[in-house]
PDB file with one MODEL, atoms N, CA, C and O in Angstrom:
MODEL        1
ATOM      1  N   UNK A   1     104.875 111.173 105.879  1.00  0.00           N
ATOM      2  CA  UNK A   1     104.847 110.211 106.953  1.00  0.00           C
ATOM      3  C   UNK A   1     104.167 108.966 106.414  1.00  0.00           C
ATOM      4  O   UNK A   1     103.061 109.097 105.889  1.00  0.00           O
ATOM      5  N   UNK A   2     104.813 107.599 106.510  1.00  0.00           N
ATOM      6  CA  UNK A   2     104.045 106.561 106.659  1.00  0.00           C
ATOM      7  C   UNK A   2     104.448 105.464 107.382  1.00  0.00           C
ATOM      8  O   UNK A   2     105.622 105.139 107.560  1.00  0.00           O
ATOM      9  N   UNK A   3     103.150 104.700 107.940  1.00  0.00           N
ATOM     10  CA  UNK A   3     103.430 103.953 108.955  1.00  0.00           C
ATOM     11  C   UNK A   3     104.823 102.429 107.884  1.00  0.00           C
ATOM     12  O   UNK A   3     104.868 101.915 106.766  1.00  0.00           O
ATOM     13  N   UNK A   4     105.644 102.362 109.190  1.00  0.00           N
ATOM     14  CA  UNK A   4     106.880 101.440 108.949  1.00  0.00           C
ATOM     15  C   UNK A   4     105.458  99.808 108.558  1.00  0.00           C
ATOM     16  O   UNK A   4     104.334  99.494 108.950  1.00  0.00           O
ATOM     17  N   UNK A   5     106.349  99.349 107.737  1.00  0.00           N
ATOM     18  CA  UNK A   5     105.269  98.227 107.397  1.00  0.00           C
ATOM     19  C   UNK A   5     106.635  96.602 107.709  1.00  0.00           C
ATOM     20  O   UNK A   5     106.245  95.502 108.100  1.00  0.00           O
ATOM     21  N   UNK A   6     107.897  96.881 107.450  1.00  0.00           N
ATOM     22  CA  UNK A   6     108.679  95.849 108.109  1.00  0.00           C
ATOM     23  C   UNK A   6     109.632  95.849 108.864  1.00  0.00           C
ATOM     24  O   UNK A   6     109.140  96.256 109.916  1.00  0.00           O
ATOM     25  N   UNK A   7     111.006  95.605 109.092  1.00  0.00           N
ATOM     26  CA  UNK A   7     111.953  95.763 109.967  1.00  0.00           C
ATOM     27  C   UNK A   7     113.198  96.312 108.998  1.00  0.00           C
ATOM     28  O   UNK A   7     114.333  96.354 109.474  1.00  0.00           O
ATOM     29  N   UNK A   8     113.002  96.639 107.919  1.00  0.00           N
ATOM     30  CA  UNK A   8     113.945  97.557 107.114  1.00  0.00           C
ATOM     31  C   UNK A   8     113.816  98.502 107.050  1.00  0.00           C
ATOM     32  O   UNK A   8     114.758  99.257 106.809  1.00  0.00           O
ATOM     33  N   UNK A   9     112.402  98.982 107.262  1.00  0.00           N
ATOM     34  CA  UNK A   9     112.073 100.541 107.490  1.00  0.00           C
ATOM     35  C   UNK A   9     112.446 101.192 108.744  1.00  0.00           C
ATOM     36  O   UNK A   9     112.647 102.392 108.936  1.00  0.00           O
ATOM     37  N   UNK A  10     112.516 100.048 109.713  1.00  0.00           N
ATOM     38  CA  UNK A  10     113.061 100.670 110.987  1.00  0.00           C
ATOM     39  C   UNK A  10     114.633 100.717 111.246  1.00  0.00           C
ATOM     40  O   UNK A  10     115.236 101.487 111.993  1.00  0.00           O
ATOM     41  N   UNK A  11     115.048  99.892 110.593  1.00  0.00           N
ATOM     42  CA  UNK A  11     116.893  99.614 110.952  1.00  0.00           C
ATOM     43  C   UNK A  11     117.304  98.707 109.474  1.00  0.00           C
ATOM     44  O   UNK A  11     116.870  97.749 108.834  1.00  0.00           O
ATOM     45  N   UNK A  12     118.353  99.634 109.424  1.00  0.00           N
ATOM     46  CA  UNK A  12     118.836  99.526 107.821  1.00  0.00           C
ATOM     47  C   UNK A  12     120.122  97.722 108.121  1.00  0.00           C
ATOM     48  O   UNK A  12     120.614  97.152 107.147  1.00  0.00           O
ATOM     49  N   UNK A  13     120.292  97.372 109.159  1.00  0.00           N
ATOM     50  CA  UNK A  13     121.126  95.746 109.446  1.00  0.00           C
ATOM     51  C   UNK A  13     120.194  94.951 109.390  1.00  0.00           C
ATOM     52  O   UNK A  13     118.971  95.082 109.453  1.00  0.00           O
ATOM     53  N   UNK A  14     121.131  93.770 109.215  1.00  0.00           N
ATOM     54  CA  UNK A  14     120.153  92.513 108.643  1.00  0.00           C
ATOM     55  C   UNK A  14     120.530  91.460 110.133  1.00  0.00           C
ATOM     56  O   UNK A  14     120.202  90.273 110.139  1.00  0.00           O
ATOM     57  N   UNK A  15     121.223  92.093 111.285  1.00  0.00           N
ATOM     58  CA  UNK A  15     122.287  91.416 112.254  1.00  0.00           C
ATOM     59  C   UNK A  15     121.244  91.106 113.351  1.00  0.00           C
ATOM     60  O   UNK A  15     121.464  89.929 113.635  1.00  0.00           O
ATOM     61  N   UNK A  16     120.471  91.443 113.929  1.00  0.00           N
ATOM     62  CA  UNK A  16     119.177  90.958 114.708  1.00  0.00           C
ATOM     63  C   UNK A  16     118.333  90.353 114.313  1.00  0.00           C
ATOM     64  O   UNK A  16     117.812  89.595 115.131  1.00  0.00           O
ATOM     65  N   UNK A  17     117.638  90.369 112.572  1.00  0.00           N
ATOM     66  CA  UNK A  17     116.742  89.988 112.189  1.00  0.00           C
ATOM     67  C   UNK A  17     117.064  88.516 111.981  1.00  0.00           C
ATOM     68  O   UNK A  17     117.042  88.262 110.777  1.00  0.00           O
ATOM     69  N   UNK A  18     117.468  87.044 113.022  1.00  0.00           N
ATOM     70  CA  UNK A  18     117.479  85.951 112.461  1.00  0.00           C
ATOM     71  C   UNK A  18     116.806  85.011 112.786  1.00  0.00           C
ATOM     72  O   UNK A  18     117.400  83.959 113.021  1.00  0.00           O
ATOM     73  N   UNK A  19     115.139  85.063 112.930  1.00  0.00           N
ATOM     74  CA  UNK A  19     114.012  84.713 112.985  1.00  0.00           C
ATOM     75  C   UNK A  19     113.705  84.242 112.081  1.00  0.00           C
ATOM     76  O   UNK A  19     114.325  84.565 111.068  1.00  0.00           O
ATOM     77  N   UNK A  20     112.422  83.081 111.940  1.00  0.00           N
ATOM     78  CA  UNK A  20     111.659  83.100 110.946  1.00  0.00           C
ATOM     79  C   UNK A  20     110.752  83.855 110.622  1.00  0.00           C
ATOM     80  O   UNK A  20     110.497  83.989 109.425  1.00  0.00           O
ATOM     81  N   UNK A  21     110.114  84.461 111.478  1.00  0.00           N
ATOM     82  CA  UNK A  21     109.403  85.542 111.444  1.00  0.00           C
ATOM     83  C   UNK A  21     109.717  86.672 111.744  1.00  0.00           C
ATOM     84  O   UNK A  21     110.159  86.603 112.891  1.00  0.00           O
ATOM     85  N   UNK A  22     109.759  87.849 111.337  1.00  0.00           N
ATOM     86  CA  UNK A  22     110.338  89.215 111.419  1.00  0.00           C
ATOM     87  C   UNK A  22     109.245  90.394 111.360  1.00  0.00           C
ATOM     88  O   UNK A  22     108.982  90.966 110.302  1.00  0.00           O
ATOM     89  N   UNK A  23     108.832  90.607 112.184  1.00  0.00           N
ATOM     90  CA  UNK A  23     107.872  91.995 112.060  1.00  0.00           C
ATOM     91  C   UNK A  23     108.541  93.287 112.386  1.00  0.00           C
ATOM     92  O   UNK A  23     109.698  93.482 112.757  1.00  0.00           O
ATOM     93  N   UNK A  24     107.444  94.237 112.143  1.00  0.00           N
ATOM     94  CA  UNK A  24     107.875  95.664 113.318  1.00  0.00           C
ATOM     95  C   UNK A  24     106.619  96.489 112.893  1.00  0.00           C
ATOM     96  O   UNK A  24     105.827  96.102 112.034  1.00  0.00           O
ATOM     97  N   UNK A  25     106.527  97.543 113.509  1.00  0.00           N
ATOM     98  CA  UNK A  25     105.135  98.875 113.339  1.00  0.00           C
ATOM     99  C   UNK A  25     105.933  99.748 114.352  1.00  0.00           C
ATOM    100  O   UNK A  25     106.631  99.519 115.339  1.00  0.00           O
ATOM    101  N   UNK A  26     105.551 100.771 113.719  1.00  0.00           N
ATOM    102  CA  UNK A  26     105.786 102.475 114.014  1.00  0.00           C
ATOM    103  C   UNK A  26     105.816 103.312 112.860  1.00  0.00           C
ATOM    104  O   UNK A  26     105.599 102.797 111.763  1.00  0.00           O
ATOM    105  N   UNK A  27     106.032 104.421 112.947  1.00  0.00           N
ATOM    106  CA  UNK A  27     106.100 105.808 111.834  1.00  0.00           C
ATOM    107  C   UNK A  27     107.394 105.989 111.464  1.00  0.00           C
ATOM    108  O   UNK A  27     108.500 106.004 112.004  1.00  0.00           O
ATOM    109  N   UNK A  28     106.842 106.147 110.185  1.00  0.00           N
ATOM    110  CA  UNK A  28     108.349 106.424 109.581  1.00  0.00           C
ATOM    111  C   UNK A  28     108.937 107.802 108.555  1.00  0.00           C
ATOM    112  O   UNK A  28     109.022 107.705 107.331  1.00  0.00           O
ATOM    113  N   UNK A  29     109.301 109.041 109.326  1.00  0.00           N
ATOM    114  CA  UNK A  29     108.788 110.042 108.578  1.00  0.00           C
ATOM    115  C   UNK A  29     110.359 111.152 107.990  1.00  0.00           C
ATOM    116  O   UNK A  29     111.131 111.672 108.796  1.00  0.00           O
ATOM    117  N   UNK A  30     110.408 111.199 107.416  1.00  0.00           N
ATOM    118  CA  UNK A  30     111.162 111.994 106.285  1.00  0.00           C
ATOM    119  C   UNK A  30     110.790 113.564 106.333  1.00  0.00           C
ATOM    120  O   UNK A  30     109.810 114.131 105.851  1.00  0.00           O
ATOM    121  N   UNK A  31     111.994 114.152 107.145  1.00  0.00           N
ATOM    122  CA  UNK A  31     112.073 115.442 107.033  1.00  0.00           C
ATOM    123  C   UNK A  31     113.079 116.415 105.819  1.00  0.00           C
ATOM    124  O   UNK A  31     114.273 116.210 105.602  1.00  0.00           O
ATOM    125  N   UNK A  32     112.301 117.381 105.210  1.00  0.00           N
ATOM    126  CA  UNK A  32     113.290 118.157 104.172  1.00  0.00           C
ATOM    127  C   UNK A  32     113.194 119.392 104.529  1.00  0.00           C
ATOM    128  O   UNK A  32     112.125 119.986 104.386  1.00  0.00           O
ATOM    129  N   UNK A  33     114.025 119.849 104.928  1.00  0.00           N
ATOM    130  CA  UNK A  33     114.523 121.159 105.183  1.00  0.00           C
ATOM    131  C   UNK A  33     114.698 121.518 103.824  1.00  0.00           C
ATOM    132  O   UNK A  33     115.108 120.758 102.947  1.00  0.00           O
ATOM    133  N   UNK A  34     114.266 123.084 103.633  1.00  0.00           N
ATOM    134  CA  UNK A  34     114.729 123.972 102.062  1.00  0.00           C
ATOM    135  C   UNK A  34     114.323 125.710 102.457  1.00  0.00           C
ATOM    136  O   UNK A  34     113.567 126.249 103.265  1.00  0.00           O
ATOM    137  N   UNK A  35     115.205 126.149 101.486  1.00  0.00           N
ATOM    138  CA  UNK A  35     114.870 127.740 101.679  1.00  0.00           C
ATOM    139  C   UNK A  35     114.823 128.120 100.018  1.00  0.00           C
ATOM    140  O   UNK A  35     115.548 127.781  99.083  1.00  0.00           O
ATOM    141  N   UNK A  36     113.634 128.976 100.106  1.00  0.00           N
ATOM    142  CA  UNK A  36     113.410 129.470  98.932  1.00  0.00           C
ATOM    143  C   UNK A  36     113.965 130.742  99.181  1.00  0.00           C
ATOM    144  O   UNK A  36     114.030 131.452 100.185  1.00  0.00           O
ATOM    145  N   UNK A  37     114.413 130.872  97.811  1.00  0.00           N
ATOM    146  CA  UNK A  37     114.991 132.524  97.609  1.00  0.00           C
ATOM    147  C   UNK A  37     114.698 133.059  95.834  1.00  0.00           C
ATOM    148  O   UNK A  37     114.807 132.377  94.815  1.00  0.00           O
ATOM    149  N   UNK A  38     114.351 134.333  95.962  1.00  0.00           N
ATOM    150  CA  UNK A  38     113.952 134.525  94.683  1.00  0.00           C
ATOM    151  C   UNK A  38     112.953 133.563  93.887  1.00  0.00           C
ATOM    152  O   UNK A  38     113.118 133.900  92.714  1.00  0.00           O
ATOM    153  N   UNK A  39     112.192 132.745  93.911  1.00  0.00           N
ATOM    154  CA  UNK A  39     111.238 132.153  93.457  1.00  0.00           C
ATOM    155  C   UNK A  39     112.368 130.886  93.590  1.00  0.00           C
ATOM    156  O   UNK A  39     112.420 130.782  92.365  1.00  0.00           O
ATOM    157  N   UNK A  40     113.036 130.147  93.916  1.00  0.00           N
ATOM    158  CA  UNK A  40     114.003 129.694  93.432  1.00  0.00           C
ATOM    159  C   UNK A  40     114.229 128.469  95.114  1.00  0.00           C
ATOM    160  O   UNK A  40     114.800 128.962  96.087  1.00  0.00           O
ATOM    161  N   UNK A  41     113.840 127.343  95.170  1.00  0.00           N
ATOM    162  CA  UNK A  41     113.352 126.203  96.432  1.00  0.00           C
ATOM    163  C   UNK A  41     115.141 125.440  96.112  1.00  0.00           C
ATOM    164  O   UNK A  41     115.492 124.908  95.059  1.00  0.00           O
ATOM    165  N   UNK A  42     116.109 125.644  97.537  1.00  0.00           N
ATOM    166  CA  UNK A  42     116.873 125.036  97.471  1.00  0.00           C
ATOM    167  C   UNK A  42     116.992 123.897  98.828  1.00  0.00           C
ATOM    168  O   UNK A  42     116.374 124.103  99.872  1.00  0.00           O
ATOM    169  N   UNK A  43     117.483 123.230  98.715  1.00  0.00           N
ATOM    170  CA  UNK A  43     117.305 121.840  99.089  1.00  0.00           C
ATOM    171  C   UNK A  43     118.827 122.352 100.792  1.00  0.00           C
ATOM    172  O   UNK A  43     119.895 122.965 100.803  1.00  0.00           O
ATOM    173  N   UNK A  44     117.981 121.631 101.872  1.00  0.00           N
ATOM    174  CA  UNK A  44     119.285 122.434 102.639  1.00  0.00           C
ATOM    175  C   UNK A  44     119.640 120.896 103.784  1.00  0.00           C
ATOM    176  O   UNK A  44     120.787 120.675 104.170  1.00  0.00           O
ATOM    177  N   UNK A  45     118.751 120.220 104.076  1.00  0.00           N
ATOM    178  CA  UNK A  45     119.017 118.809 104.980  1.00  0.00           C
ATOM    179  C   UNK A  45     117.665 118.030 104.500  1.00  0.00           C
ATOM    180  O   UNK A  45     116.643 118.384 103.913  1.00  0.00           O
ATOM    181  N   UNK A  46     118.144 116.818 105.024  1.00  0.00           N
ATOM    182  CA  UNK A  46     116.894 115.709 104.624  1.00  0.00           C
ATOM    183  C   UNK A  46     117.068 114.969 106.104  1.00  0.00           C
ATOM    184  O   UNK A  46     118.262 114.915 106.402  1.00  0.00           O
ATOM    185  N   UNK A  47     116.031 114.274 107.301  1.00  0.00           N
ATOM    186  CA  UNK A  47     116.118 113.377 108.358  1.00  0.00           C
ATOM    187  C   UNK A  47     115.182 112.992 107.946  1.00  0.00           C
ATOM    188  O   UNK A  47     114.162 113.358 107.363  1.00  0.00           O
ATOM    189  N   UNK A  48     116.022 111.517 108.627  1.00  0.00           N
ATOM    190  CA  UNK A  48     114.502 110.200 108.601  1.00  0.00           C
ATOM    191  C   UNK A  48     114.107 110.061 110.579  1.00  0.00           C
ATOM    192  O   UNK A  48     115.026 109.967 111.392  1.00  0.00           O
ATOM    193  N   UNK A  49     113.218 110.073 110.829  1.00  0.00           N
ATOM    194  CA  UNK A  49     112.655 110.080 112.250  1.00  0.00           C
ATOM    195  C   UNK A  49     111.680 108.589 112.313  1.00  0.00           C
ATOM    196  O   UNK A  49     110.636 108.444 111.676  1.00  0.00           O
ATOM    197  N   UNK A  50     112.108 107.865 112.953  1.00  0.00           N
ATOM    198  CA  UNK A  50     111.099 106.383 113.554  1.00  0.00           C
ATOM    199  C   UNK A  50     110.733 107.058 114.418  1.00  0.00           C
ATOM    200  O   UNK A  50     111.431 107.998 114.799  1.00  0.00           O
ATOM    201  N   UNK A  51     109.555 106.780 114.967  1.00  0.00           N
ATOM    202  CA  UNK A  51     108.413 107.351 115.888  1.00  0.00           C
ATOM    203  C   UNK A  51     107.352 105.661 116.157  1.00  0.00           C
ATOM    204  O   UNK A  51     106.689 105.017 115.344  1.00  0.00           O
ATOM    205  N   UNK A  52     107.595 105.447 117.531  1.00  0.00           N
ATOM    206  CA  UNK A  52     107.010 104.698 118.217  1.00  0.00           C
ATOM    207  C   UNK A  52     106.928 103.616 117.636  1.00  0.00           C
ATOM    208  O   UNK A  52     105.876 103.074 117.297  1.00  0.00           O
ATOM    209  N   UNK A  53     108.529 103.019 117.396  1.00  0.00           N
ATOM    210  CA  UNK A  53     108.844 101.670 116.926  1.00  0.00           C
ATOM    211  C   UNK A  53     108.881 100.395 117.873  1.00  0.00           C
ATOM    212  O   UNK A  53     109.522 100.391 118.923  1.00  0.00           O
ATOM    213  N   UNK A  54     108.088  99.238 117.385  1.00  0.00           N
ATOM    214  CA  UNK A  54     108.800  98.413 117.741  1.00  0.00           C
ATOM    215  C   UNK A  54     108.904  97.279 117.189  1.00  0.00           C
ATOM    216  O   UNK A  54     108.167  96.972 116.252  1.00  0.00           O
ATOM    217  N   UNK A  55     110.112  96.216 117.811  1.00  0.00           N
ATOM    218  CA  UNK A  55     110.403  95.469 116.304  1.00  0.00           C
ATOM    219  C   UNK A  55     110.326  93.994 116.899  1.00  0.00           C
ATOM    220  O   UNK A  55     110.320  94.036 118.129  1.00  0.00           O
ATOM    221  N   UNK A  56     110.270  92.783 116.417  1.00  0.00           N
ATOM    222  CA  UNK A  56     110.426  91.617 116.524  1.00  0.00           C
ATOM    223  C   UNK A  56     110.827  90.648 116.137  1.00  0.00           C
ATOM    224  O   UNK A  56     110.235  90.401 115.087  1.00  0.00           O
ATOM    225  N   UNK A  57     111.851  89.550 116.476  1.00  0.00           N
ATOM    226  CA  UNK A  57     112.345  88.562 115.179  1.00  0.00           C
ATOM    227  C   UNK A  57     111.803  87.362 116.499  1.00  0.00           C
ATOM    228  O   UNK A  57     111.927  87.586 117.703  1.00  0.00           O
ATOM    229  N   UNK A  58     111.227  86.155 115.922  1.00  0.00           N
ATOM    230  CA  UNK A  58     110.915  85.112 116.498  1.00  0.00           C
ATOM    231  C   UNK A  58     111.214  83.960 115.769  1.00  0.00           C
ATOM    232  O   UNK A  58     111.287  83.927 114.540  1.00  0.00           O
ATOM    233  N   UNK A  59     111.421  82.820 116.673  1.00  0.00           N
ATOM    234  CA  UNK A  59     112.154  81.011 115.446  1.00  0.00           C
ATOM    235  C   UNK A  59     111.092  80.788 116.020  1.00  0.00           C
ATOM    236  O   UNK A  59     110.637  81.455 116.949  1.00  0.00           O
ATOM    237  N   UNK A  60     110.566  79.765 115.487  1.00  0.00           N
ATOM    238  CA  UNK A  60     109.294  78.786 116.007  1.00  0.00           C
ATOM    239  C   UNK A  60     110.037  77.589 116.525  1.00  0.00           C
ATOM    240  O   UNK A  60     109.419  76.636 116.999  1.00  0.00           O
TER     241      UNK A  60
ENDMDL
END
């Protein structure tokens, strides 16, 4: 988990962001699913989860 630090971490388009200024804050956390078998760690899904985003584009 780490906290989102701009507005790419929250939304992968560039189509809202046409501000001069562009912020955002929330969590940004990466789930990996895996099952081990026989000593042996296989890889089974990966999710990305935003958690209590929010975002801003402003023009002066």
């Amino acid at each position: 988990m780490r906290r989102a630090t701009g507005p790419a971490d929250l939304v992968d388009t560039d189509q809202w962001r046409t501000g001069e200024v562009n912020v955002a804050s929330g969590w940004r956390v990466k789930v990996t699913s895996y099952v081990i078998e026989n000593g042996t760690r296989t890889e089974v899904d990966r999710s990305v989860l935003i958690l209590g985003a929010v975002s801003s584009s402003l023009s002066r």
